[in-house]
C-alpha positions as CSV (number, residue, x, y, z in Angstrom):
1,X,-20.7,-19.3,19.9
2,X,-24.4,-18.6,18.5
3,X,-25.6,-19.4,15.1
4,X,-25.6,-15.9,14.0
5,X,-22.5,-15.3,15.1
6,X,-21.0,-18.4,13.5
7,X,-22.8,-17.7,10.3
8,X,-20.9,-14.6,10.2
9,X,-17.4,-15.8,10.9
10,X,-17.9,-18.4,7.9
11,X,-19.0,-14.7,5.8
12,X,-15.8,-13.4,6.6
13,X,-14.1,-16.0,6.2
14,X,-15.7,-16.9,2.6
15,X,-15.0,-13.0,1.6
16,X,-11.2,-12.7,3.0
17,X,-10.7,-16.4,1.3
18,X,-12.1,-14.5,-2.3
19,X,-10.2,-11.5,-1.6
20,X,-6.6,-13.4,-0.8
21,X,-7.0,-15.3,-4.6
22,X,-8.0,-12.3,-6.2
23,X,-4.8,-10.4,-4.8
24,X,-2.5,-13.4,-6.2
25,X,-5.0,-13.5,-9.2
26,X,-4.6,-10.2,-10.2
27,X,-0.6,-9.8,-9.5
28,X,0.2,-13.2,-11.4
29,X,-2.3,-12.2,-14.9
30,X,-2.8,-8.5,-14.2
31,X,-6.2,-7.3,-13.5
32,X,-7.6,-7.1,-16.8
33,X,-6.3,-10.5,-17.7
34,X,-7.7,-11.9,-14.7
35,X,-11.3,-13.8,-14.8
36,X,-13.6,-14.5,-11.7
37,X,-13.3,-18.0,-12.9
38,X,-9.8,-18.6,-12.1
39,X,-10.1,-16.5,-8.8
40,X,-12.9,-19.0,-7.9
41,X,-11.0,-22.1,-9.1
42,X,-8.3,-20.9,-7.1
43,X,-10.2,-20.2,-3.8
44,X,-11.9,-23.8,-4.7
45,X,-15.8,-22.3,-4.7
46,X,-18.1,-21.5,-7.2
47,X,-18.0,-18.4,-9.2
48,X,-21.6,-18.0,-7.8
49,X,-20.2,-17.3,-4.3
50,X,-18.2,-14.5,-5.0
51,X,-20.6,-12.6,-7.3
52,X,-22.6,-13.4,-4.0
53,X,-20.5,-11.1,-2.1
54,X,-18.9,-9.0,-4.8
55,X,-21.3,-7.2,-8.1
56,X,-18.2,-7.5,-10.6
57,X,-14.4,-7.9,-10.8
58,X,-13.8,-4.1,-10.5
59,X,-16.0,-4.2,-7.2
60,X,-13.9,-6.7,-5.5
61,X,-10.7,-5.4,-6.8
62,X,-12.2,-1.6,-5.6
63,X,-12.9,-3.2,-1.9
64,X,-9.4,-5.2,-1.8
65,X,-7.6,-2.1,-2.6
66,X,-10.0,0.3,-0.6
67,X,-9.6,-1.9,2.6
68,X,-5.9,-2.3,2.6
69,X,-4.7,1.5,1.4
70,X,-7.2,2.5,4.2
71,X,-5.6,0.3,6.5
72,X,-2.5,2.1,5.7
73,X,-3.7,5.5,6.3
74,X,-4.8,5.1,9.4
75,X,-1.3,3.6,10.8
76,X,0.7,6.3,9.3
77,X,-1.8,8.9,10.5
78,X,-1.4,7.4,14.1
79,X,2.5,7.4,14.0
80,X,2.3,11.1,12.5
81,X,0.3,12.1,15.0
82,X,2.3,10.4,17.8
83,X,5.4,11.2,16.9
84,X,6.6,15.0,18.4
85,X,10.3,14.5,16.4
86,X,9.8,14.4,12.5
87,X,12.9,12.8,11.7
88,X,11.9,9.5,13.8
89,X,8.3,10.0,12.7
90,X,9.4,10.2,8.8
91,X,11.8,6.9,9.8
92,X,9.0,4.9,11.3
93,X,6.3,6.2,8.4
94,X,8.9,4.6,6.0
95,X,8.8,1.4,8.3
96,X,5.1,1.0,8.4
97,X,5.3,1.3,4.5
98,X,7.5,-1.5,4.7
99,X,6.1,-3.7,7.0
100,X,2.5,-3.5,4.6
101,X,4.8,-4.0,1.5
102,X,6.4,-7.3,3.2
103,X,3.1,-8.2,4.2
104,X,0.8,-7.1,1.2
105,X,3.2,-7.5,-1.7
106,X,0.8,-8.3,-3.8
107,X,-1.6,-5.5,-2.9
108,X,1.8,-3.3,-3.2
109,X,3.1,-4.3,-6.6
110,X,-0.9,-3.8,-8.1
111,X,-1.1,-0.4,-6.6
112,X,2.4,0.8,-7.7
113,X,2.1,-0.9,-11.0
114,X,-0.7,0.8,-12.1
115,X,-0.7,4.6,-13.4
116,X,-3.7,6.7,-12.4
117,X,-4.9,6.8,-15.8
118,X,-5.5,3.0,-15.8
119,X,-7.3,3.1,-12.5
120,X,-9.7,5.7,-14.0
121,X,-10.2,3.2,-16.8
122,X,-10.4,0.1,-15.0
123,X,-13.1,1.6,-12.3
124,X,-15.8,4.0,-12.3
125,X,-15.0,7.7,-11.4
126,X,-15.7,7.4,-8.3
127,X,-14.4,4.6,-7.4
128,X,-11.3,5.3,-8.8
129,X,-11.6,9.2,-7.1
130,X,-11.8,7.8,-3.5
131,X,-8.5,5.0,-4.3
132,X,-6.7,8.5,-5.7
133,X,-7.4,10.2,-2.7
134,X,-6.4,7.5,0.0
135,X,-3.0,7.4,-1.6
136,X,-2.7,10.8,-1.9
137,X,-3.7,10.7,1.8
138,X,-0.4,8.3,2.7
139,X,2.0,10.7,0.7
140,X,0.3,13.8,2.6
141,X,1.5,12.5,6.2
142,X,5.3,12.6,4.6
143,X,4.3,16.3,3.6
144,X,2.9,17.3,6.8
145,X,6.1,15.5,8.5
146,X,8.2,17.7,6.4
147,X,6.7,20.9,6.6
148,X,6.5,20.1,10.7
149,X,10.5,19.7,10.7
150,X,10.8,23.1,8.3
151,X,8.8,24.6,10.8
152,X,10.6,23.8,13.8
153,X,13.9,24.7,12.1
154,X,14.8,21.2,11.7
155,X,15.1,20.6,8.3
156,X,16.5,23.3,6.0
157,X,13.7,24.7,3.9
158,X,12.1,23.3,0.9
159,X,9.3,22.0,-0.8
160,X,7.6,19.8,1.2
161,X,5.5,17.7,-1.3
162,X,8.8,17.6,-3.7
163,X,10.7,16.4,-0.5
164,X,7.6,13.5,-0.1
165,X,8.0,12.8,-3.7
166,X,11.6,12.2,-3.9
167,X,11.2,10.2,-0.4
168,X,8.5,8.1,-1.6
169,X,10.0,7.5,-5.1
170,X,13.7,6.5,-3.5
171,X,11.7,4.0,-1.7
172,X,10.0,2.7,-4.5
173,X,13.6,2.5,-6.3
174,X,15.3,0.6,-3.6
175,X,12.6,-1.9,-3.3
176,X,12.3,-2.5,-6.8
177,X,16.3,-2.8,-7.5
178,X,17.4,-4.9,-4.6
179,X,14.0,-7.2,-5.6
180,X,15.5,-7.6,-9.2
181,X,18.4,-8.7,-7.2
182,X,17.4,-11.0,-4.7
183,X,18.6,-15.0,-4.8
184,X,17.9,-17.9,-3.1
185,X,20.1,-18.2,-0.2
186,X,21.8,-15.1,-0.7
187,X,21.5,-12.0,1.4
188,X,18.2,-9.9,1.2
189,X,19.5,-6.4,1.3
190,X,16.0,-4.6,0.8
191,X,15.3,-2.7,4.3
192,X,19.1,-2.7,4.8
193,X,19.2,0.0,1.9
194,X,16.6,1.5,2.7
195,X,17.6,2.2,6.1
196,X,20.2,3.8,4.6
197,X,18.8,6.0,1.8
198,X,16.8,7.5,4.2
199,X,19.6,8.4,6.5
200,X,21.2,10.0,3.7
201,X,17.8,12.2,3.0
202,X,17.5,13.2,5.9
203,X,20.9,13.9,6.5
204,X,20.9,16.4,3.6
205,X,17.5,17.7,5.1
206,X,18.9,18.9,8.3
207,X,19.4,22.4,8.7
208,X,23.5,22.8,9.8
């Protein structure tokens, strides 16, 4: 390995190190709350190094979000895309969602958490635009899913956004009830019932 490419690996590694304590930062004090100082402390640098890599709090928590969301998009775009049956494509959209909120609960509890109007206040406008749009981006491939299945006489016909709403909020439901539920050493019944709701959506979806 060359110097240059070395040197780079460290950079990464430095900025996914700042990024990781931020995310726990921000979900343990809220962003606000949070100070650079305490992401730094808890990464072990300076606060030095991650103004070196990041102008101000609301940058890095802008490029954590921005990164993962966009992350996001893409996967559900390629399954949507993929996928020629809607009701598998709407199963395994709701999978991928998830998978990134087993793997990102952090990233997934500060982005549901926090209403639109408190993005617009806690970034600049267009910051906070582009974060509005990537999300609305994520509930647009359950639209287009939808509308797909009306099309093809699949599902009986309704609203499509109203049906990606209604998805998108029963999953945000289940998640959140069986969470307040779970114990140590006790059964986790998260994707279990969520499995199921969305069988029972889609059951009353289908055209008969």
């Amino acid at each position: 390995m060359g110097i240059t490419e070395r040197k780079e690996r460290e950079k990464q590694a430095r900025i996914n190190l700042i990024k990781k304590s931020a995310r726990i930062m921000f979900q343990k004090k809220g962003f606000e709350a949070a100070k650079m100082e305490e992401i730094a402390e808890h990464a072990e640098i300076s606060k030095a190094t991650i103004y070196k890599y990041f102008k101000s709090k609301d940058d890095l928590f802008y490029e954590m979000m921005q990164e993962h969301l966009t992350k996001l998009y893409k996967d559900l775009v390629e399954i949507r895309t993929r996928q020629k049956d809607p009701e598998k494509t709407i199963k395994l959209i709701i999978e991928e969602t998830y998978n990134f909120y087993r793997k990102y609960s952090d990233i997934y509890h500060l982005v549901t958490g926090l209403k639109s109007s408190e993005i617009k206040k806690l970034l600049p406008a267009d910051k906070a635009g582009n974060l509005k749009v990537i999300m609305a981006s994520n509930l647009k491939q359950l639209e287009l899913t939808l509308k797909d299945g009306i099309e093809k006489r699949i599902f009986r016909r309704i609203e499509p956004m109203v049906g990606a709403v209604i998805l998108w909020n029963m999953f945000m439901g289940i998640v959140k009830y069986q969470e307040n539920r779970l114990d140590v050493g006790k059964k986790d019944y998260r994707k279990s019932t969520l499995d199921a709701g969305v069988d029972l959506l889609l059951w009353g979806l289908k055209k008969r």
